[in-house]
N, CA and C atoms as a LAMMPS dump frame, in Angstrom:
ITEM: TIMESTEP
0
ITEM: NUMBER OF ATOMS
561
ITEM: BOX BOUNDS ff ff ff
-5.0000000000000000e+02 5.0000000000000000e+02
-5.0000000000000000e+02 5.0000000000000000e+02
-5.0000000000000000e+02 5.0000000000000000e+02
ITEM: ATOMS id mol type element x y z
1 1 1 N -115.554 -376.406 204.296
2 1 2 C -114.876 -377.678 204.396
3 1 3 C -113.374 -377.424 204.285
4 2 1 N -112.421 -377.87 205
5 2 2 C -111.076 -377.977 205.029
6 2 3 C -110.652 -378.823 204.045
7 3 1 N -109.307 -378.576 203.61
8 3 2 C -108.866 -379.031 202.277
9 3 3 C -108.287 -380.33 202.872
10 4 1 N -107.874 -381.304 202.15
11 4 2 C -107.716 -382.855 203.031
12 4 3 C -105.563 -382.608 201.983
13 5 1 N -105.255 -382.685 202.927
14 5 2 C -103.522 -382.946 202.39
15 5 3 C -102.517 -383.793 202.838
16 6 1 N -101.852 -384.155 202.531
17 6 2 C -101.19 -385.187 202.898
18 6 3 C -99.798 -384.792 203.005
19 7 1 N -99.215 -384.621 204.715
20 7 2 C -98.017 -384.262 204.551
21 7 3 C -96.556 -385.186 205.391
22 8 1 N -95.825 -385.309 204.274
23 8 2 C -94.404 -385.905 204.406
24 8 3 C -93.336 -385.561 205.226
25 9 1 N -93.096 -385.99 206.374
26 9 2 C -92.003 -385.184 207.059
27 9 3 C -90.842 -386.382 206.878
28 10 1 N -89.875 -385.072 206.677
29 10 2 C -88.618 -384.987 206.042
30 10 3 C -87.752 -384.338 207.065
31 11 1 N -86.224 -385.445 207.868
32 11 2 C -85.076 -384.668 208.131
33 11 3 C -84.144 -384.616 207.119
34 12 1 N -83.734 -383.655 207.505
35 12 2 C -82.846 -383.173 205.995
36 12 3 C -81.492 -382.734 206.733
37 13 1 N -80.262 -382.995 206.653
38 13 2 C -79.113 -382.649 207.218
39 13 3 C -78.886 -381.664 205.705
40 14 1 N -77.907 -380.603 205.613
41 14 2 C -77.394 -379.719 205.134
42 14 3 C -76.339 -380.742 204.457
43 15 1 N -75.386 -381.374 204.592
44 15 2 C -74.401 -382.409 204.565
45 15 3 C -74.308 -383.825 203.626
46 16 1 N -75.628 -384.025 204.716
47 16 2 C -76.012 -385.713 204.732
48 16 3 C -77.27 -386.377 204.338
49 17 1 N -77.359 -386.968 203.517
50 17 2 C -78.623 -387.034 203.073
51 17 3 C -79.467 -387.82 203.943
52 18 1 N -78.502 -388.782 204.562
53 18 2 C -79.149 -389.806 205.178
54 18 3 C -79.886 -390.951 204.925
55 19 1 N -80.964 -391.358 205.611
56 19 2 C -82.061 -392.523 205.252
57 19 3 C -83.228 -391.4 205.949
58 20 1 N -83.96 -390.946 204.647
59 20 2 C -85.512 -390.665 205.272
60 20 3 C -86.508 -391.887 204.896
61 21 1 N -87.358 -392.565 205.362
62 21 2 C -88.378 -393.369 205.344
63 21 3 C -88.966 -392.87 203.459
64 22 1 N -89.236 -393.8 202.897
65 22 2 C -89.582 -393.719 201.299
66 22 3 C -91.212 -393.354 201.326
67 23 1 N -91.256 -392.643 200.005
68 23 2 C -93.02 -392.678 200.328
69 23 3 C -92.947 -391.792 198.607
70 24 1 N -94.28 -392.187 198.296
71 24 2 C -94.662 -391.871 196.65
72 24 3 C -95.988 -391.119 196.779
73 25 1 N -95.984 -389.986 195.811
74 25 2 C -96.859 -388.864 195.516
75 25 3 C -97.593 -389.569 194.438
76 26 1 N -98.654 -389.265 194.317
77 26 2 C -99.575 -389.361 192.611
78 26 3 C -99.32 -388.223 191.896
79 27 1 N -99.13 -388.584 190.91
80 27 2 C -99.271 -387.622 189.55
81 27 3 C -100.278 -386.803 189.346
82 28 1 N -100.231 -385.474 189.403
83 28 2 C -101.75 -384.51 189.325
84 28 3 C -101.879 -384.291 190.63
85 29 1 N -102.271 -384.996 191.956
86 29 2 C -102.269 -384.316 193.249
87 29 3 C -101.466 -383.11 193.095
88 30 1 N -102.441 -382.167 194.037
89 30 2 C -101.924 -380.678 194.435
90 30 3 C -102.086 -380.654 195.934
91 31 1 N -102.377 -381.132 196.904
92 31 2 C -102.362 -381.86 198.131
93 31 3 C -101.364 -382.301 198.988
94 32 1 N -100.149 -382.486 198.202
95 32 2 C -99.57 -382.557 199.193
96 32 3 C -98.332 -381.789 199.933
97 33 1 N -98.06 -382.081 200.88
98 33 2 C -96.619 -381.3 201.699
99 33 3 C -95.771 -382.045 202.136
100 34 1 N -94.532 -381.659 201.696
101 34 2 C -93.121 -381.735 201.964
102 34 3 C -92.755 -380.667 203.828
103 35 1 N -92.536 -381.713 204.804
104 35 2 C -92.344 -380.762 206.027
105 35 3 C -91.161 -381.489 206.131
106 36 1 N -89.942 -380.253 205.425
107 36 2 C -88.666 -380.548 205.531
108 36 3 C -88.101 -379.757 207.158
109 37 1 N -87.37 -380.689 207.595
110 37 2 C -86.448 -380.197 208.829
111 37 3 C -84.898 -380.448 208.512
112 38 1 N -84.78 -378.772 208.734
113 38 2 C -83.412 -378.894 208.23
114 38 3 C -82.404 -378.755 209.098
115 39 1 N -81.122 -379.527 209.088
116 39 2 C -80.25 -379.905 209.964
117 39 3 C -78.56 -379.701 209.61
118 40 1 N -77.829 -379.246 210.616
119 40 2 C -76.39 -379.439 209.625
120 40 3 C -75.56 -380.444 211.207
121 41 1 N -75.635 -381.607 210.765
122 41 2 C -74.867 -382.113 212.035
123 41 3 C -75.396 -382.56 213.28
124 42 1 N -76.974 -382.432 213.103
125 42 2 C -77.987 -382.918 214.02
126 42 3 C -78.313 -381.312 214.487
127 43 1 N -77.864 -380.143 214.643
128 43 2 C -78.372 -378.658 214.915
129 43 3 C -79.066 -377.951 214.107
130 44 1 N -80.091 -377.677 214.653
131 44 2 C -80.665 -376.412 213.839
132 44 3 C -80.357 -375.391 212.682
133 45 1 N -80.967 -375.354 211.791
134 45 2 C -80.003 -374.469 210.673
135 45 3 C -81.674 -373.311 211.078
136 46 1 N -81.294 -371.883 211.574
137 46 2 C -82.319 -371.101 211.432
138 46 3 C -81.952 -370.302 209.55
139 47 1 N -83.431 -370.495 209.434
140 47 2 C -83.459 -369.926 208.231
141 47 3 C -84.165 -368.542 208.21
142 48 1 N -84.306 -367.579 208.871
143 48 2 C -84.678 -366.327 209.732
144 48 3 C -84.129 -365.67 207.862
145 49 1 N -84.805 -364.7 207.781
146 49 2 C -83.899 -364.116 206.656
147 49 3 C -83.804 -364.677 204.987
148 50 1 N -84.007 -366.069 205.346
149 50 2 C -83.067 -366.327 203.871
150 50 3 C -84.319 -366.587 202.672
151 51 1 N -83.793 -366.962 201.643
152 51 2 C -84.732 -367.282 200.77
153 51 3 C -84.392 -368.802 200.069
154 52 1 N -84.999 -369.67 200.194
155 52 2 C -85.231 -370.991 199.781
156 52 3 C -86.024 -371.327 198.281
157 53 1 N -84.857 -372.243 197.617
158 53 2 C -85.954 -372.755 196.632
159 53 3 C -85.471 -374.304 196.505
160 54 1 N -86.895 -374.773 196.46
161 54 2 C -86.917 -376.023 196.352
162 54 3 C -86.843 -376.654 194.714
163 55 1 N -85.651 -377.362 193.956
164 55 2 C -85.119 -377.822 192.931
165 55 3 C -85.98 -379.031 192.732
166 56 1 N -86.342 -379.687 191.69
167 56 2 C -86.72 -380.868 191.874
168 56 3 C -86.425 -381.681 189.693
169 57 1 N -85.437 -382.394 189.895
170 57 2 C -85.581 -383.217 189.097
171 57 3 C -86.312 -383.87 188.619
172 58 1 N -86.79 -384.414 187.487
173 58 2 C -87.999 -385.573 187.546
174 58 3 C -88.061 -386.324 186.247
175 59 1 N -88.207 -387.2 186.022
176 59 2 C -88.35 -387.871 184.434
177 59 3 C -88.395 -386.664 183.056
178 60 1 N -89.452 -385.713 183.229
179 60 2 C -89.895 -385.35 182.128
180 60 3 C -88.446 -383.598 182.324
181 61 1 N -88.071 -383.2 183.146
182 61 2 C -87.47 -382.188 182.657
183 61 3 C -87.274 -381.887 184.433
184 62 1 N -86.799 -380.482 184.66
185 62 2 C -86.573 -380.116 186.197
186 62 3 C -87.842 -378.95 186.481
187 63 1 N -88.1 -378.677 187.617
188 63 2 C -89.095 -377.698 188.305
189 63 3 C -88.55 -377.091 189.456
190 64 1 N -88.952 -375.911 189.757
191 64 2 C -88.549 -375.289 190.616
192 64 3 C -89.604 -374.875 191.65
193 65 1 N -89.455 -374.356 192.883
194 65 2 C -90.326 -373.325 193.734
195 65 3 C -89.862 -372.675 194.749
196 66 1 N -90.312 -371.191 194.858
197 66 2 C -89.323 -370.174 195.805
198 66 3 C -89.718 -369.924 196.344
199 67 1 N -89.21 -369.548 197.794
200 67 2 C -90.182 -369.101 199.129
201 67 3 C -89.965 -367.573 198.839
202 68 1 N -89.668 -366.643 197.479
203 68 2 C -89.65 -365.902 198.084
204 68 3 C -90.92 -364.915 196.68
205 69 1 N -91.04 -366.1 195.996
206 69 2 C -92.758 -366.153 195.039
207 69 3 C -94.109 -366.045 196.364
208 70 1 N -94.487 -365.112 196.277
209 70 2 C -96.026 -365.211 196.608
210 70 3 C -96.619 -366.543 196.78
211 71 1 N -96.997 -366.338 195.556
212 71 2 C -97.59 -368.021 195.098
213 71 3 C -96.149 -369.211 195.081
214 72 1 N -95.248 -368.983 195.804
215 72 2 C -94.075 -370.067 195.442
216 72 3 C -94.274 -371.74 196.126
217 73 1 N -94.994 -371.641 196.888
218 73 2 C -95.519 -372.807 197.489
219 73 3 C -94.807 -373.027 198.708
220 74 1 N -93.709 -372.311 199.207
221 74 2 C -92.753 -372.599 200.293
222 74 3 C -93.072 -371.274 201.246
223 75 1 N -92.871 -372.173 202.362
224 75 2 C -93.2 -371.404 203.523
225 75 3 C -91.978 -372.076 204.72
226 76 1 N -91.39 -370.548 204.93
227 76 2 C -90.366 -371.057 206.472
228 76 3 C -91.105 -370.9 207.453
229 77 1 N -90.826 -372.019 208.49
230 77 2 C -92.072 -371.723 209.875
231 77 3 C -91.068 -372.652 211.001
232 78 1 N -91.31 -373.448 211.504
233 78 2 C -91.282 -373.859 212.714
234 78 3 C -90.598 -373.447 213.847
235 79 1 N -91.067 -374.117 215.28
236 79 2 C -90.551 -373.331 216.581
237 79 3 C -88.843 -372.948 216.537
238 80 1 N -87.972 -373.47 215.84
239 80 2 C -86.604 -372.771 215.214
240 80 3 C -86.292 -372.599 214.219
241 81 1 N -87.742 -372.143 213.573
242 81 2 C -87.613 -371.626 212.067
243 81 3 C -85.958 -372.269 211.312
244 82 1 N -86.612 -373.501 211.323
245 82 2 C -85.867 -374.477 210.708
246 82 3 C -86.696 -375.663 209.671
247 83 1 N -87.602 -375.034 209.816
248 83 2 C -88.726 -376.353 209.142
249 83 3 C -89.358 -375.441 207.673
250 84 1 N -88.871 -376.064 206.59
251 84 2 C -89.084 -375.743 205.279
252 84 3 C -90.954 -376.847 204.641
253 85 1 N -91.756 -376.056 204.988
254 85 2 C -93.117 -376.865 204.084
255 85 3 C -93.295 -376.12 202.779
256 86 1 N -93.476 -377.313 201.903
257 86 2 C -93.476 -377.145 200.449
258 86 3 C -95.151 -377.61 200.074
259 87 1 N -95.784 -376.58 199.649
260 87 2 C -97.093 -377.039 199.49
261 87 3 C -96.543 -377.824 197.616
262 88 1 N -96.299 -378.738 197.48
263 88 2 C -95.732 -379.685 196.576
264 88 3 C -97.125 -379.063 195.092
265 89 1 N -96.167 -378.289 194.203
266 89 2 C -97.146 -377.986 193.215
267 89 3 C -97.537 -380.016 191.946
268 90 1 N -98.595 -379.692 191.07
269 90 2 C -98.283 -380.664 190.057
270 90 3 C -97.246 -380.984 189.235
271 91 1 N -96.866 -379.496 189.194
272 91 2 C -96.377 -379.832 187.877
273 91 3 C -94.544 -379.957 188.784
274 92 1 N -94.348 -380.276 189.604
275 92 2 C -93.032 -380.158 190.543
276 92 3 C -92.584 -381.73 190.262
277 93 1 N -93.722 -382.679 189.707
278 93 2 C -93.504 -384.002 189.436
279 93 3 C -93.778 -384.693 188.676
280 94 1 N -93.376 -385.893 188.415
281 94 2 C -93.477 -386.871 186.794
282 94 3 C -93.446 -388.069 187.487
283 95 1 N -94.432 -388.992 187.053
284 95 2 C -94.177 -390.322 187.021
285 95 3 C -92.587 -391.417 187.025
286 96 1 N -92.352 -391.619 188.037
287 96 2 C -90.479 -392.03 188.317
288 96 3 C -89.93 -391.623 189.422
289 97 1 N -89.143 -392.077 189.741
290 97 2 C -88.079 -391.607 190.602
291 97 3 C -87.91 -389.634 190.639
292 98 1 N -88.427 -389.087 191.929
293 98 2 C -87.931 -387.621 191.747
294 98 3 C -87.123 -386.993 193.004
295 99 1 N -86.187 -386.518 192.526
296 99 2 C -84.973 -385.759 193.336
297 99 3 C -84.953 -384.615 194.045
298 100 1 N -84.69 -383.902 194.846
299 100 2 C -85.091 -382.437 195.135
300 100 3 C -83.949 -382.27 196.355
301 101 1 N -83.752 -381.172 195.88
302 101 2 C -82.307 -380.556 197.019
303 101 3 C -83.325 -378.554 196.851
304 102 1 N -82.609 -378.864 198.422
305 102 2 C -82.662 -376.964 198.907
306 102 3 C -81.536 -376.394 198.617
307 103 1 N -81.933 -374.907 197.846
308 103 2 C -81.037 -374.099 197.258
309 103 3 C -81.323 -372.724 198.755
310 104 1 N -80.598 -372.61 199.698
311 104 2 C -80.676 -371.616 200.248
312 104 3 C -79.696 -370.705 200.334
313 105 1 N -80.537 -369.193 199.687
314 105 2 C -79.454 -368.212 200.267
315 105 3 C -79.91 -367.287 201.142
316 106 1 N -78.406 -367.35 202.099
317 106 2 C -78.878 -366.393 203.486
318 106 3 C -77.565 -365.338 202.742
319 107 1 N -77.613 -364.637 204.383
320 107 2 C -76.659 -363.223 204.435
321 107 3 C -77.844 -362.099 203.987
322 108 1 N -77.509 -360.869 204.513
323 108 2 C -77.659 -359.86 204.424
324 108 3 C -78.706 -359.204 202.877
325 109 1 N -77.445 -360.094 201.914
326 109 2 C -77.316 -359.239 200.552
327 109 3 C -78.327 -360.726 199.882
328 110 1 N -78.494 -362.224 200.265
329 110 2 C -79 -363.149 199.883
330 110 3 C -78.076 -363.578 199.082
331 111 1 N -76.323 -363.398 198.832
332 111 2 C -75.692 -363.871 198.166
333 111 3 C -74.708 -365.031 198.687
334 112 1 N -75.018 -365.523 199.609
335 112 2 C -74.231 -367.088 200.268
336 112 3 C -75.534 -368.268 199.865
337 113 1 N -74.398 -368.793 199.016
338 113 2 C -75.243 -370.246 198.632
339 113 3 C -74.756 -371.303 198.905
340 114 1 N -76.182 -371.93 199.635
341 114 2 C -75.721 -373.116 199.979
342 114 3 C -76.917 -374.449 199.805
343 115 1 N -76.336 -375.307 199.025
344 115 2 C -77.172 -376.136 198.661
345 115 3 C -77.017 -377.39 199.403
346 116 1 N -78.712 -377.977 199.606
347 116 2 C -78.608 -379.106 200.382
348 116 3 C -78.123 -380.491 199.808
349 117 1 N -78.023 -381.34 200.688
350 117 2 C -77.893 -383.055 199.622
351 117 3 C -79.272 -382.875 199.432
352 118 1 N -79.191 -384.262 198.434
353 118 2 C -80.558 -384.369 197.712
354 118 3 C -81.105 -385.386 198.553
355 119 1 N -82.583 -385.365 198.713
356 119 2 C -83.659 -386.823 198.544
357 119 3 C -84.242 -386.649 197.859
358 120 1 N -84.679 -388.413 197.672
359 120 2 C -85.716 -388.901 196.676
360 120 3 C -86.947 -389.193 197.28
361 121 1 N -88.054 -388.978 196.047
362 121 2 C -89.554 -389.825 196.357
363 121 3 C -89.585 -390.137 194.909
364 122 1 N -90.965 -390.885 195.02
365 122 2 C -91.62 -391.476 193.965
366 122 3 C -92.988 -390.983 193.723
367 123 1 N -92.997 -390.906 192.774
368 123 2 C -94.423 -390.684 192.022
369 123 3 C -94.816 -391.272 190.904
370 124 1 N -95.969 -392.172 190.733
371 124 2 C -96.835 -393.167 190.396
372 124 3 C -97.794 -392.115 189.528
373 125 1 N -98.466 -392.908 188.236
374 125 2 C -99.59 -392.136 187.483
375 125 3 C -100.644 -392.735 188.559
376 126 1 N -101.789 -392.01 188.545
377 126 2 C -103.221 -391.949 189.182
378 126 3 C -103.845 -393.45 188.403
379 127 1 N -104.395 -393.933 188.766
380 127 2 C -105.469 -394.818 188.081
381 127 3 C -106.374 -394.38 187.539
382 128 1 N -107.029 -393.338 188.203
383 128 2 C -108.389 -392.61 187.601
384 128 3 C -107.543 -391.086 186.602
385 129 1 N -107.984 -391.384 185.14
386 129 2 C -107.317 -390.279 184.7
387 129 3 C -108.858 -390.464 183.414
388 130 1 N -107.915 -389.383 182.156
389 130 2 C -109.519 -388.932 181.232
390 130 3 C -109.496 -390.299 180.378
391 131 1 N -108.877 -391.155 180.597
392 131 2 C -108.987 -392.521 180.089
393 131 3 C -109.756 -393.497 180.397
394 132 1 N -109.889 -392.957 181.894
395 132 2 C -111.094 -394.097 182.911
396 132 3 C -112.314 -394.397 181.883
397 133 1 N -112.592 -395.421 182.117
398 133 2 C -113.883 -395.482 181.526
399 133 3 C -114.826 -396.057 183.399
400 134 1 N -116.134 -395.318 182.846
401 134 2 C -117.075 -395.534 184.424
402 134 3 C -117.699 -396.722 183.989
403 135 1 N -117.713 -397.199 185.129
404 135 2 C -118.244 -398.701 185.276
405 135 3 C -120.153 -399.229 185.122
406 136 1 N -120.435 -399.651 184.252
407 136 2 C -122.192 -399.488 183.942
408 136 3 C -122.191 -401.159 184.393
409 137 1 N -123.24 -401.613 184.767
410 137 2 C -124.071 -402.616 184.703
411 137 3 C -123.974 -403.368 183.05
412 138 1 N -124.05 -402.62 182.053
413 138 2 C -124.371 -403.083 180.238
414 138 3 C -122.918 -403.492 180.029
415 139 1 N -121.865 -403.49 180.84
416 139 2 C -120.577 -403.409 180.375
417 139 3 C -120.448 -405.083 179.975
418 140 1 N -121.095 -406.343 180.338
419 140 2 C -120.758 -407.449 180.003
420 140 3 C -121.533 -407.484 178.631
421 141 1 N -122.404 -407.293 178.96
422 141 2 C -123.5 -406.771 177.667
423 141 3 C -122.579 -406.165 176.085
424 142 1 N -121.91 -404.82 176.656
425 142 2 C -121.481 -404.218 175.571
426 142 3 C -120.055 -405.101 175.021
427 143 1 N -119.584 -405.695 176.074
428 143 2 C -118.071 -406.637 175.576
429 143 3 C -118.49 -407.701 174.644
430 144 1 N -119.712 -408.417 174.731
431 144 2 C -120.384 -409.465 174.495
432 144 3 C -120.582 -409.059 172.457
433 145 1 N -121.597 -407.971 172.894
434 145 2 C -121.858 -407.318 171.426
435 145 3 C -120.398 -406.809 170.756
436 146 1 N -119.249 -406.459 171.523
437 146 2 C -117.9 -405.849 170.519
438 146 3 C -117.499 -407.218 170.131
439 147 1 N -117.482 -408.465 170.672
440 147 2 C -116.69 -409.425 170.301
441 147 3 C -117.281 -409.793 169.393
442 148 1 N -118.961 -410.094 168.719
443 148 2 C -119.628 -410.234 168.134
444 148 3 C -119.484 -409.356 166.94
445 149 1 N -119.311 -408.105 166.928
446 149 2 C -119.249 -407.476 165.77
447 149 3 C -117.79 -407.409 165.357
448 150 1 N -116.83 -407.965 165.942
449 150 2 C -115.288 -408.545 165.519
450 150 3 C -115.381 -409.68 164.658
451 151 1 N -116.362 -410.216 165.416
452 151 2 C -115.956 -411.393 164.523
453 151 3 C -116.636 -411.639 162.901
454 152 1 N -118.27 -410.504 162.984
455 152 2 C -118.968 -410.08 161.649
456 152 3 C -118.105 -409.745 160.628
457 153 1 N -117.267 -408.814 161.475
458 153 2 C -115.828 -408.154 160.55
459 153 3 C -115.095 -408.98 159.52
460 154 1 N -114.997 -410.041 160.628
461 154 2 C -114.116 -411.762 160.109
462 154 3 C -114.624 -412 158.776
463 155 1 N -115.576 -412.19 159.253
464 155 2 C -116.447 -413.28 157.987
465 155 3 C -116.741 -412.336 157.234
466 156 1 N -117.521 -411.114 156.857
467 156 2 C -117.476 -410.026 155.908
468 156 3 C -116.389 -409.96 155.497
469 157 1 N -114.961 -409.756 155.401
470 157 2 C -113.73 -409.729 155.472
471 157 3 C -113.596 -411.051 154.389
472 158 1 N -113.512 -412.345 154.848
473 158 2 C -113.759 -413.785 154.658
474 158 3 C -114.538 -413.704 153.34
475 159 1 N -115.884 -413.567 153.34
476 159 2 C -116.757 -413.194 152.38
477 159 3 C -116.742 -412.448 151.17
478 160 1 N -115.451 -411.55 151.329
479 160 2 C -115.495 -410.461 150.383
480 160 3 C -114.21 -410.868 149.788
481 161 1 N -113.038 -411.694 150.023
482 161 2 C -111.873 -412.411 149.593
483 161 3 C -112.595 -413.564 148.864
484 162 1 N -113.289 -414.184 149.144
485 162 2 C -114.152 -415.227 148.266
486 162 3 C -114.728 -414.257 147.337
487 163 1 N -115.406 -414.007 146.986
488 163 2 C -116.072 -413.066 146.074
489 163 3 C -115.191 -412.834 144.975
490 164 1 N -113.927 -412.285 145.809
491 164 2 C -112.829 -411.645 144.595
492 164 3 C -111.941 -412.554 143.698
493 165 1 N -112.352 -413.994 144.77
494 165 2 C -111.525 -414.551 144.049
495 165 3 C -112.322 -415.482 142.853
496 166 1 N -113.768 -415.523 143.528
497 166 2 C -114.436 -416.392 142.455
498 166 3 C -114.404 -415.298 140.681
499 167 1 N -115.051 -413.815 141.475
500 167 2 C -114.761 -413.182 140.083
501 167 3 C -113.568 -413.304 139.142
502 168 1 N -112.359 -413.43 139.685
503 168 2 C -111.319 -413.623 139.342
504 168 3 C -111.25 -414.604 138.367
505 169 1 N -111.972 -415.791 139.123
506 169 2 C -111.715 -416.919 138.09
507 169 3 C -112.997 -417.089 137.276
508 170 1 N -114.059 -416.53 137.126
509 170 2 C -114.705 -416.036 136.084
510 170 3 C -114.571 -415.461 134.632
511 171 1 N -113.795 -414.395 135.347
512 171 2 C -113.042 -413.792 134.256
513 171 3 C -111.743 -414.522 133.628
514 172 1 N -111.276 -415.456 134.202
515 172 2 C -110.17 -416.006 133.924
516 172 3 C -110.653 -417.014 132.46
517 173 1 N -112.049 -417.598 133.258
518 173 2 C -112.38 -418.432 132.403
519 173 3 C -113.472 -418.236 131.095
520 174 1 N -113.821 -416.547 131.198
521 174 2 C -114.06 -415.997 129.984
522 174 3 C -113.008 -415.577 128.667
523 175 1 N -112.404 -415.492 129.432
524 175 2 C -110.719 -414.912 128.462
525 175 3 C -110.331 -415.394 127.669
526 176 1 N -111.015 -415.218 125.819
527 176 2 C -110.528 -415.97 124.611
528 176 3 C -111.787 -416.97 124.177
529 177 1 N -113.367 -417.26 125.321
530 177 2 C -113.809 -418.445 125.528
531 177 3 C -115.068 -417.768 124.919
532 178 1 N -115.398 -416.543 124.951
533 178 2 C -116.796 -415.975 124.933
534 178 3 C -116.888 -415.345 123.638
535 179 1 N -117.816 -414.995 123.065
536 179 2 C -117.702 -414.208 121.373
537 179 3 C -118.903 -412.921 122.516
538 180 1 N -119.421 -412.433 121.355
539 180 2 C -120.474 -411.049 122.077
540 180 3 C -121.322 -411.808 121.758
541 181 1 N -122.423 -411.39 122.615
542 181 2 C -123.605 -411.71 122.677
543 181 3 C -124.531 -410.631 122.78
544 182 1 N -125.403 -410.771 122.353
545 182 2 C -126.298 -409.986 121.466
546 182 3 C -127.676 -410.205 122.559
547 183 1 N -128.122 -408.93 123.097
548 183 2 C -129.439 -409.529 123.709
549 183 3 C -130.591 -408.868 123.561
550 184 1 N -131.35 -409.688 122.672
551 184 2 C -133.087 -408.875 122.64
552 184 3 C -133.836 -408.8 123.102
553 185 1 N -134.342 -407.652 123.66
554 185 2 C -135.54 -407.685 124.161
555 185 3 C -137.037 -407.269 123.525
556 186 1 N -137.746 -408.048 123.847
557 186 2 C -139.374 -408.209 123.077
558 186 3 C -140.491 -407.849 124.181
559 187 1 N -141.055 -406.747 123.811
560 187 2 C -142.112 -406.175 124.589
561 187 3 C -143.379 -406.34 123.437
């Protein structure tokens, strides 16, 4: 079976950030791709050579990924090896507003840096997380019985403040009123 992914294409000017069309990732997806096209001025930027890492800001702290990691998640490809896909790791994002600019260095030695403008996406928490609770048939059933034993709580609760207070005034009204009493028993 083929893996099902979901991928984002992205022009990206070198310059200009522009207006790319908005779109939001889930939190925890490992699925998806970033198919950045990169541009300086509407021309081709060939990236033949260089090494790319994709920066990414995000609520909880920053993340990184390098095309030039194995496992880095970035891959240079297209017909003018100008097209940057980011197999978008989890942990690259946080719930909020997230930022991400290309750090590329070309030349020879990989020491010319040049960083892109930034865009944004969004990423949303999942609905289904270890909090879900699964949906049963007994569930009106079981709400029915929690509200019921809330309210046992009540009155046990209720019940046991009466109690304390009648003892209270028991004792209040033994205090100075009673001598000892003496009790025999006859078998």
């Amino acid at each position: 079976m083929a893996a099902v992914k979901k991928t984002f294409d992205i022009a990206l000017d070198i310059a200009d950030a522009g207006a790319n069309r908005e779109f939001t990732v889930v939190d925890g997806d490992n699925g998806n791709v970033l198919a950045i096209l990169l541009t300086d001025g509407g021309y081709p930027v060939d990236l033949t050579g260089c090494r790319v890492i994709a920066v990414f800001s995000k609520s909880d702290g920053t993340a990184c990924q390098d095309s030039y990691d194995a496992d880095g998640g970035i891959t240079l490809c297209g017909t003018l090896n100008n097209q940057v896909d980011i197999e978008l790791f989890a942990g690259s994002v946080a719930p909020g507003t997230v930022e991400c600019e290309l750090q590329i260095y070309s030349d020879p030695s990989l020491s010319t840096l040049v960083t892109t403008a930034k865009f944004n996406f969004a990423c949303r928490k999942a609905i289904f997380s270890g909090e879900t609770l699964t949906s049963a048939p007994q569930y009106p059933q079981l709400t029915s019985l929690m509200e019921r034993v809330e309210v046992l709580n009540a009155e046990t609760a209720a019940a046991a403040g009466a109690a304390n207070s009648a003892a209270a005034d028991c004792r209040a009204a033994m205090e100075g009123n009673v001598t000892t009493w003496k009790i025999l028993r006859y078998s």
